[in-house]
N, CA, C and O of each residue as an XYZ file, in Angstrom:
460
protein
N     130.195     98.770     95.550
C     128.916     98.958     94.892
C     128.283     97.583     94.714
O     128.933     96.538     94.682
N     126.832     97.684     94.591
C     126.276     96.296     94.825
C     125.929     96.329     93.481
O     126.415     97.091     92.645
N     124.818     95.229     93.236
C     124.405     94.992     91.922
C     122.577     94.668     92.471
O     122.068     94.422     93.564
N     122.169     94.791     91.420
C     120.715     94.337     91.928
C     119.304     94.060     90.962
O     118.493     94.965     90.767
N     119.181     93.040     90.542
C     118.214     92.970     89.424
C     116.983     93.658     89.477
O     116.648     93.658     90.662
N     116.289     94.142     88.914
C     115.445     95.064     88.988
C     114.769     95.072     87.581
O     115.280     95.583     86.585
N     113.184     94.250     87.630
C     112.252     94.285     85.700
C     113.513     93.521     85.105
O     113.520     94.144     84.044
N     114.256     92.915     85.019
C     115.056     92.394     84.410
C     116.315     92.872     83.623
O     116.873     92.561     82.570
N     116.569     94.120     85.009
C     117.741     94.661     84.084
C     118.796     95.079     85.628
O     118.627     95.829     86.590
N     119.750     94.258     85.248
C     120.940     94.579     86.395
C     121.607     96.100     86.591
O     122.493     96.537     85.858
N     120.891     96.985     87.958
C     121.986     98.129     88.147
C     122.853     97.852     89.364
O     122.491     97.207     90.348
N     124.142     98.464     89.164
C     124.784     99.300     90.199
C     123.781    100.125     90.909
O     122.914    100.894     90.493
N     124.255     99.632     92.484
C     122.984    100.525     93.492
C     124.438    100.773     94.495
O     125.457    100.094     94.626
N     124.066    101.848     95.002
C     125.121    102.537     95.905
C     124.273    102.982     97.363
O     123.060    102.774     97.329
N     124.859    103.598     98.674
C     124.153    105.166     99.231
C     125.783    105.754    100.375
O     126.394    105.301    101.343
N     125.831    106.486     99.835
C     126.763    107.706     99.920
C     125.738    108.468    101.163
O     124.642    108.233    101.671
N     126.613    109.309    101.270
C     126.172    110.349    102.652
C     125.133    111.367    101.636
O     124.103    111.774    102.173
N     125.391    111.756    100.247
C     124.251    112.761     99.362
C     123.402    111.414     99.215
O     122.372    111.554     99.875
N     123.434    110.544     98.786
C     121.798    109.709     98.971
C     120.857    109.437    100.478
O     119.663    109.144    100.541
N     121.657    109.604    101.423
C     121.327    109.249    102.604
C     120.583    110.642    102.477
O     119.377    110.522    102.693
N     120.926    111.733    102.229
C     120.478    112.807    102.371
C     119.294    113.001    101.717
O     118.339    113.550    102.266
N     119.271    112.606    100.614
C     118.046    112.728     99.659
C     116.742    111.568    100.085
O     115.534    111.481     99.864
N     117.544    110.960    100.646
C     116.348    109.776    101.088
C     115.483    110.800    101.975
O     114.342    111.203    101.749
N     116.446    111.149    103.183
C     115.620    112.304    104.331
C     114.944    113.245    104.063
O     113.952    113.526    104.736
N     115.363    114.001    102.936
C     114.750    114.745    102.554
C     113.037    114.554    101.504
O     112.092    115.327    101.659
N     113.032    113.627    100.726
C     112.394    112.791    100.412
C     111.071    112.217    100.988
O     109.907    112.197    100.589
N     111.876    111.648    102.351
C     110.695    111.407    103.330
C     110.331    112.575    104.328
O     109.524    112.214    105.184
N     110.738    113.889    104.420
C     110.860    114.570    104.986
C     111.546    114.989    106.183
O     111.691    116.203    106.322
N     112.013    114.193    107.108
C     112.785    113.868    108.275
C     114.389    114.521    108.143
O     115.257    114.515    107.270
N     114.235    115.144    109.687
C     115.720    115.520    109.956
C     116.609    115.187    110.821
O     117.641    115.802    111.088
N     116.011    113.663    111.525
C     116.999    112.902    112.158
C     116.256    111.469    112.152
O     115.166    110.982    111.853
N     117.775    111.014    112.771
C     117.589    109.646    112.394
C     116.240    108.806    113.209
O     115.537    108.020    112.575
N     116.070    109.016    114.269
C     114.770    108.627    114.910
C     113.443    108.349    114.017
O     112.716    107.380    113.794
N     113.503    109.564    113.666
C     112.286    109.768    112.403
C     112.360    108.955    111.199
O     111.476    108.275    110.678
N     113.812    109.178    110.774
C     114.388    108.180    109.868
C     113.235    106.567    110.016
O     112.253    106.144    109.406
N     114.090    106.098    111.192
C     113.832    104.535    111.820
C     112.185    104.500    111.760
O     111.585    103.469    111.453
N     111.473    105.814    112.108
C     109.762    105.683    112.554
C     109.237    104.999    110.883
O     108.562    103.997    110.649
N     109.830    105.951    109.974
C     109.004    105.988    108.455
C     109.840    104.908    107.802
O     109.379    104.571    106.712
N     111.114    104.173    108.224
C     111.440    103.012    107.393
C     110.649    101.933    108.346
O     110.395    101.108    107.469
N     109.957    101.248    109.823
C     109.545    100.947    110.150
C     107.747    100.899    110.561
O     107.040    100.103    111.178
N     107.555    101.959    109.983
C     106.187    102.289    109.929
C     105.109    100.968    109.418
O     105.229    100.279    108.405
N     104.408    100.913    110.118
C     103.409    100.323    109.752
C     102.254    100.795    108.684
O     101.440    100.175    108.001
N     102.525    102.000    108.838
C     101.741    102.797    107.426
C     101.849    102.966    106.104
O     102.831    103.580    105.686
N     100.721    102.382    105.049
C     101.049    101.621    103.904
C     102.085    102.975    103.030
O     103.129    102.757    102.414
N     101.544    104.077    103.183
C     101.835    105.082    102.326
C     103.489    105.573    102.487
O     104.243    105.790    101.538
N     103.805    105.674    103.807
C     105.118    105.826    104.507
C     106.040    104.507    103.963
O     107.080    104.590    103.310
N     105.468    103.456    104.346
C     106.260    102.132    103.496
C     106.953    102.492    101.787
O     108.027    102.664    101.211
N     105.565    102.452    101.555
C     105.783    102.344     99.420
C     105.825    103.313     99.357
O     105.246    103.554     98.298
N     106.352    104.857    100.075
C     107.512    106.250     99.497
C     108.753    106.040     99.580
O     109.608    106.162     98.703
N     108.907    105.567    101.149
C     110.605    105.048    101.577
C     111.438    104.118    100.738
O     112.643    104.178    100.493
N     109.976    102.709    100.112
C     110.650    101.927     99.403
C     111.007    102.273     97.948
O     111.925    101.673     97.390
N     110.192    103.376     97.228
C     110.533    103.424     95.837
C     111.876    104.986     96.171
O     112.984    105.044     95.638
N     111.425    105.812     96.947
C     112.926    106.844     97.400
C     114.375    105.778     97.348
O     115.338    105.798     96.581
N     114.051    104.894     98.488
C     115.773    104.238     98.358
C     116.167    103.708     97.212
O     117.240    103.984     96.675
N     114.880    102.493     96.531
C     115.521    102.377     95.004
C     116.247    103.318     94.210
O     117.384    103.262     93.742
N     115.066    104.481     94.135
C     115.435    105.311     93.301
C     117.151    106.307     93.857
O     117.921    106.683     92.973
N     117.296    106.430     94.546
C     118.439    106.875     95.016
C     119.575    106.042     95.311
O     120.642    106.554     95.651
N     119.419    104.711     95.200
C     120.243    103.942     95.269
C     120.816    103.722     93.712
O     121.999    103.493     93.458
N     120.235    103.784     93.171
C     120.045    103.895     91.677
C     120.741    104.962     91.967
O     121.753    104.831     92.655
N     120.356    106.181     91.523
C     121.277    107.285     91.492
C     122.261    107.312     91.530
O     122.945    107.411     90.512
N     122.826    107.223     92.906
C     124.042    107.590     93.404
C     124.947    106.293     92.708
O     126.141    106.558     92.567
N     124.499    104.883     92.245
C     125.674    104.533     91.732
C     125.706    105.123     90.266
O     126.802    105.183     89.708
N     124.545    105.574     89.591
C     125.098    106.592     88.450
C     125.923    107.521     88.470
O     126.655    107.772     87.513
N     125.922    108.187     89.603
C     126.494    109.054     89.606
C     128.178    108.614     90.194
O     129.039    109.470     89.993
N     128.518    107.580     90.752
C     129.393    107.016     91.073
C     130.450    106.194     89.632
O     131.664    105.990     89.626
N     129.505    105.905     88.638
C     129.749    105.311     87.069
C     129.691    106.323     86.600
O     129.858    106.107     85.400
N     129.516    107.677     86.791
C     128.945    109.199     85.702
C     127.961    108.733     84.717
O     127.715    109.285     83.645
N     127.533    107.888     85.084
C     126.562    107.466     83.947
C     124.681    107.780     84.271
O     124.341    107.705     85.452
N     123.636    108.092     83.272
C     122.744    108.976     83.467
C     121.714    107.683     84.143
O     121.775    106.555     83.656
N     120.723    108.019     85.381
C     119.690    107.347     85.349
C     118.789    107.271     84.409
O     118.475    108.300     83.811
N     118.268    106.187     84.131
C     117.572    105.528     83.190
C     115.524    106.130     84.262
O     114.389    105.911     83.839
N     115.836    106.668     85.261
C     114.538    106.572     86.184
C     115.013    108.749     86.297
O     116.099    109.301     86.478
N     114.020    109.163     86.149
C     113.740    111.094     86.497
C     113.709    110.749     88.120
O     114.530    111.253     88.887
N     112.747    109.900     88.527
C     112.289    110.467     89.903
C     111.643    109.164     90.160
O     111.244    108.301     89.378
N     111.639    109.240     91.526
C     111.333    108.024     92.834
C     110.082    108.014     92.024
O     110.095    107.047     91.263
N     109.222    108.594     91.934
C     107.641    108.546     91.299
C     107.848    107.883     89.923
O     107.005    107.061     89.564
N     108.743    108.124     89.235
C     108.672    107.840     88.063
C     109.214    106.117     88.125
O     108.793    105.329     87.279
N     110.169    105.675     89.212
C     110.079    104.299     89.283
C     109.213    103.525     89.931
O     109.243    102.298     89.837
N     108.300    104.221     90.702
C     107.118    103.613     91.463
C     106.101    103.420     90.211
O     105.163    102.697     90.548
N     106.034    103.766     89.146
C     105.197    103.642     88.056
C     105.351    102.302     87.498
O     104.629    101.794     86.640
N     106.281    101.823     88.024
C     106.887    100.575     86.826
C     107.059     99.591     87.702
O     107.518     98.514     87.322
N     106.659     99.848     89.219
C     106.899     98.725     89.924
C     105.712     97.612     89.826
O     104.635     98.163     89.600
N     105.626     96.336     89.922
C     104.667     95.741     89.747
C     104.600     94.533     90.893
O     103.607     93.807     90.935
N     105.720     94.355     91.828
C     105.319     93.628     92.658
C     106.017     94.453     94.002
O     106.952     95.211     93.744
N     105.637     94.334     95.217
C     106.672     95.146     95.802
C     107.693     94.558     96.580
O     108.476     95.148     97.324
N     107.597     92.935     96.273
C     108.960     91.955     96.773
C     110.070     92.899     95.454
O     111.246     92.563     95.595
N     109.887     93.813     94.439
C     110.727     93.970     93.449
C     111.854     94.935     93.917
O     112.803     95.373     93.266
N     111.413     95.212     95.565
C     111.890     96.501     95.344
C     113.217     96.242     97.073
O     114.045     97.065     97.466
N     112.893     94.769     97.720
C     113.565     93.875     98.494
C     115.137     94.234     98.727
O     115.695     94.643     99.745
N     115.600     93.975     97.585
C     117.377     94.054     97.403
C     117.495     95.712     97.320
O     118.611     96.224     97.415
N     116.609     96.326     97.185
C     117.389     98.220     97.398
C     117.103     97.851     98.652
O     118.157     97.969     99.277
N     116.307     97.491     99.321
C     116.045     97.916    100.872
C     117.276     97.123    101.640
O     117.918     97.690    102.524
N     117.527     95.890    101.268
C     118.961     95.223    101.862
C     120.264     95.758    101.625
O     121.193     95.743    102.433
N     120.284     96.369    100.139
C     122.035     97.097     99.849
C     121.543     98.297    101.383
O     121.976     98.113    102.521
N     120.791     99.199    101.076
C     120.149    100.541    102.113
C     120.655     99.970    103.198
O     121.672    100.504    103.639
N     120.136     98.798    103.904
C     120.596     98.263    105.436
C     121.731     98.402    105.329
O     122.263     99.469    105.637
N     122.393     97.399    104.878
C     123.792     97.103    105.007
C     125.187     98.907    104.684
O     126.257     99.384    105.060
N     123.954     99.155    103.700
C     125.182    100.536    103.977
C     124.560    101.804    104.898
O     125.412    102.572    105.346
N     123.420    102.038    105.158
C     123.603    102.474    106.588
C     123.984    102.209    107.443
O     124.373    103.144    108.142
N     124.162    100.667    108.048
C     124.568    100.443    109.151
C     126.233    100.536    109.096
O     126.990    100.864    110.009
N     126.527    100.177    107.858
C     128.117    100.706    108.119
C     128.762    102.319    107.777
O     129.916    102.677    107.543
N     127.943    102.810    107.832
C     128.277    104.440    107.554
C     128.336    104.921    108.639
O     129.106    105.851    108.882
N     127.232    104.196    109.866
C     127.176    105.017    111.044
C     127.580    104.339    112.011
O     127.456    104.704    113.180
N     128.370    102.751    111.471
C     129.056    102.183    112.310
C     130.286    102.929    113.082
O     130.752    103.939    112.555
N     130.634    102.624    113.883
C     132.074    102.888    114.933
C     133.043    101.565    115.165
O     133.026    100.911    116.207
N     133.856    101.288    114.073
C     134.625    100.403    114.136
C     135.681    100.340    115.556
O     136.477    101.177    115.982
N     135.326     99.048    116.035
C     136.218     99.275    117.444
C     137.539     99.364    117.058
O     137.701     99.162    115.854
N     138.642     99.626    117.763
C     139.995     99.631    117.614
C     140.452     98.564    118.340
O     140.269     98.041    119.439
N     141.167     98.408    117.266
C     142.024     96.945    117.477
C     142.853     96.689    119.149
O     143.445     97.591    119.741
N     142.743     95.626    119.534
C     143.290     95.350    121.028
C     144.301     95.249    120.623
O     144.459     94.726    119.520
N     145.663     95.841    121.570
C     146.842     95.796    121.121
C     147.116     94.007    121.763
O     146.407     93.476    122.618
N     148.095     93.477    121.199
C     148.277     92.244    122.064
C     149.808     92.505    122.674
O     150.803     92.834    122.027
N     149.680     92.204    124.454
C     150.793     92.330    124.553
C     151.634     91.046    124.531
O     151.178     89.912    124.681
N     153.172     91.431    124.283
C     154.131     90.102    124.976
C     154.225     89.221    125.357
O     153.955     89.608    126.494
N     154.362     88.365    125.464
C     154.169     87.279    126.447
C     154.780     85.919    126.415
O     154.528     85.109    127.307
């Protein structure tokens, strides 16, 4: 679990396979292609949904990982409080880093022979 300052208050941010899910659902999309179109989009509105969804679900899921309650109802309800949108940077970097290893394929180790 990562950590991530946020208005000046440090959470646990997570994404699990149910946040990955809620993100999609969220943005509407049912594969990853689509996924990549609306986190890469050049479109302002597609941008600042994707970016306050992953906060907010990144958020989540490490509550729910601590059993402990979000402090945020809904992606909307933390887009209310955002005030710069560099604020929202470090959910989008924990998001990279744990998608790309969720859907990574770790190679298998080369055996070494004898010699």
């Amino acid at each position: 679990m990562d950590k991530v300052e946020f208005l000046g208050k440090s959470y646990d941010v997570a994404f699990d396979m149910q946040a990955f899910e809620d993100i999609a659902n969220a943005l509407g999309v049912d594969n990853i292609e689509q996924m990549g179109e609306k986190l890469m989009s050049g479109n302002i509105i597609a941008l600042l949904k994707s970016s306050r969804s992953i906060a907010f679900y990144g958020i989540d899921c490490g509550c729910r990982k601590n059993k402990t309650e979000n402090s945020f109802k809904s992606a909307d309800e933390l887009g209310d409080v955002v005030t710069k949108f560099s604020d929202l940077s470090p959910f989008s970097e924990v998001f990279t880093k744990s998608w790309l290893g969720f859907f990574s394929v770790d190679a298998p180790e080369e055996k070494k022979g004898k010699g």
